[in-house]
ROBA-559767 format. One line per field, with one value per residue (C-alpha): residue in three letters; z, x, y. Coordinates in steps of 0.25 Angstrom, whole numbers. Layout:
% ROBA-559767
r: [ALA/...]
pz: [Z/...]
px: [X/...]
py: [Y/...]
END
This chain:
% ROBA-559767
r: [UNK/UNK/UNK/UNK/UNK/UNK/UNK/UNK/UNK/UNK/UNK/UNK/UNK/UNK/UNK/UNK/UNK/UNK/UNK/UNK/UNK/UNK/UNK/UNK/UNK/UNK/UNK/UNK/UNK/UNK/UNK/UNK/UNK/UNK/UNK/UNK/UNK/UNK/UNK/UNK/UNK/UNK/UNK/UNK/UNK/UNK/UNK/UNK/UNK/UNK/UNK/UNK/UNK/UNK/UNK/UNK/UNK/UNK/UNK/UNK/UNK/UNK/UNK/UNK/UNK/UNK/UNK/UNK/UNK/UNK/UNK/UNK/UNK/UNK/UNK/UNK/UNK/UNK/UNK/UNK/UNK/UNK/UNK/UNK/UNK/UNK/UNK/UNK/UNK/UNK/UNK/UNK/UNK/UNK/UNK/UNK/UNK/UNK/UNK/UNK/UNK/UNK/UNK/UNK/UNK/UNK/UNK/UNK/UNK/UNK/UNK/UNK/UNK/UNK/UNK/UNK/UNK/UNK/UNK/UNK/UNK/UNK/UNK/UNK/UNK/UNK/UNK/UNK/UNK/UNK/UNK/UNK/UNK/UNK/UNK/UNK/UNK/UNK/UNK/UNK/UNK/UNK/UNK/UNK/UNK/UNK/UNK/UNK/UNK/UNK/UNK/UNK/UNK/UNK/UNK/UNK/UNK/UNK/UNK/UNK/UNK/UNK/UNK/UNK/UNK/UNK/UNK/UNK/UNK/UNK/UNK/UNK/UNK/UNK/UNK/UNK]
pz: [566/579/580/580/593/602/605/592/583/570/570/558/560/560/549/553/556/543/543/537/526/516/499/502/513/507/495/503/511/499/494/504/504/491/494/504/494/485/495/498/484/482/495/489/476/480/490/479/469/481/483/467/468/481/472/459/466/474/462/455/468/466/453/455/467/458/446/456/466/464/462/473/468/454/462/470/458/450/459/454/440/440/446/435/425/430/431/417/413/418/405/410/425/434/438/453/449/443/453/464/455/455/470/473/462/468/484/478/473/484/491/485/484/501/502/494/502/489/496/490/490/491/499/497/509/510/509/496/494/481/484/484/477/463/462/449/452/463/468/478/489/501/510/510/513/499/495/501/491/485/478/473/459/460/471/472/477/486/487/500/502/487/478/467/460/467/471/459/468/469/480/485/482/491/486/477]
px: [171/174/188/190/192/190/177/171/180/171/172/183/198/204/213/228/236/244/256/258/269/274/275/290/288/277/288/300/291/287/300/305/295/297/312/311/299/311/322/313/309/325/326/316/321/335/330/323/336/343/334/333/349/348/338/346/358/351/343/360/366/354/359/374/372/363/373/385/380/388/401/407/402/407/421/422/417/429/439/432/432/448/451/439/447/461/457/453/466/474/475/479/477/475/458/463/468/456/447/455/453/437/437/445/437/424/427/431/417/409/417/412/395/400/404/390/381/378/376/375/363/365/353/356/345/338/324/321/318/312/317/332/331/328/322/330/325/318/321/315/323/317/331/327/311/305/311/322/336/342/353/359/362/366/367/360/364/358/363/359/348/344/342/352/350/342/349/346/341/335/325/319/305/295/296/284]
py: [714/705/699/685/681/667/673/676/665/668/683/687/688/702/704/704/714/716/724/737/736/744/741/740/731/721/722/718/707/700/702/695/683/681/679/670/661/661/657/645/641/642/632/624/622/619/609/603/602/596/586/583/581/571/564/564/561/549/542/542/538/526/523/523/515/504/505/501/495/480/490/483/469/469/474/463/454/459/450/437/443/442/430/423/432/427/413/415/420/406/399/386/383/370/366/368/382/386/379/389/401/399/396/409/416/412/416/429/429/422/434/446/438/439/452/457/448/438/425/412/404/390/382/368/360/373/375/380/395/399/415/411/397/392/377/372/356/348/335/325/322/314/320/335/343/346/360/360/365/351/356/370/369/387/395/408/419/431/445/449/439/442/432/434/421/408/397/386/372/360/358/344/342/333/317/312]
END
């Protein structure tokens, strides 16, 4: 049979030169595959719990974070719980004391809406916006453009341009 060569590409290839071994040395070769295909299911397989633990361990981190995530929020909010609760506690006190109580308590509490970016929303003579403002009444008025915000009858609030609750208005309406 001819040899397969760049001359004659179809003729058939010669067989390998295989390496005389003994029993003992096959033995000892597939021994020694065999180790090594047990070494990397070994890697594999630890690789794989690892990465089950980083996954486990994520998907809880997830849920701590979602469970205490206003943490820091309720523990500024406890400061305006004591003072509400210690203005409770005066049995008998003058209007003007209590009025300064209620001014203190709420900067304390426009304080901490601050310092977690909840910003009031309080359009009076803007143009109204149905995605941060709720229309509560309309009213001709011949001063303003139609749809434009009248009156505020409760601010709405936003938490980082979110919507937390609409603004409750009254928006001018077009004469006739």
């Amino acid at each position: 049979m001819e040899p397969n060569t760049p001359e004659n590409p179809d003729a058939a290839p010669e067989a390998a030169a295989i390496p005389e071994m003994t029993l003992e040395q096959a033995l000892a070769a597939l021994n020694a595959a065999e180790e090594a295909a047990r070494e990397k299911e070994d890697g594999w397989l630890r690789a794989k719990a690892e990465t089950e633990n980083v996954r486990k361990r994520a998907a809880q981190d997830l849920v701590h974070s979602r469970k205490f995530a206003v943490e820091s929020f309720g523990a500024e909010l406890l400061a305006v719980m004591d003072s509400l609760e210690a203005a409770l506690a005066v049995k008998e006190a003058a209007l003007d004391t209590y009025r300064s109580g209620v001014e203190l308590t709420a900067r304390q509490l426009t304080s901490a809406f601050e310092k977690f970016n909840i910003s009031t929303i309080n359009p009076v003579n803007e143009k109204f916006d149905p995605n941060r403002h709720q229309a509560i009444a309309s009213l001709e008025d011949a001063s303003v453009a139609p749809g434009t915000v009248l009156s505020v009858l409760q601010r709405g609030y936003a938490l980082h341009e979110r919507v937390l609750r609409p603004a409750l208005v009254t928006v001018s309406k077009a004469l006739g």
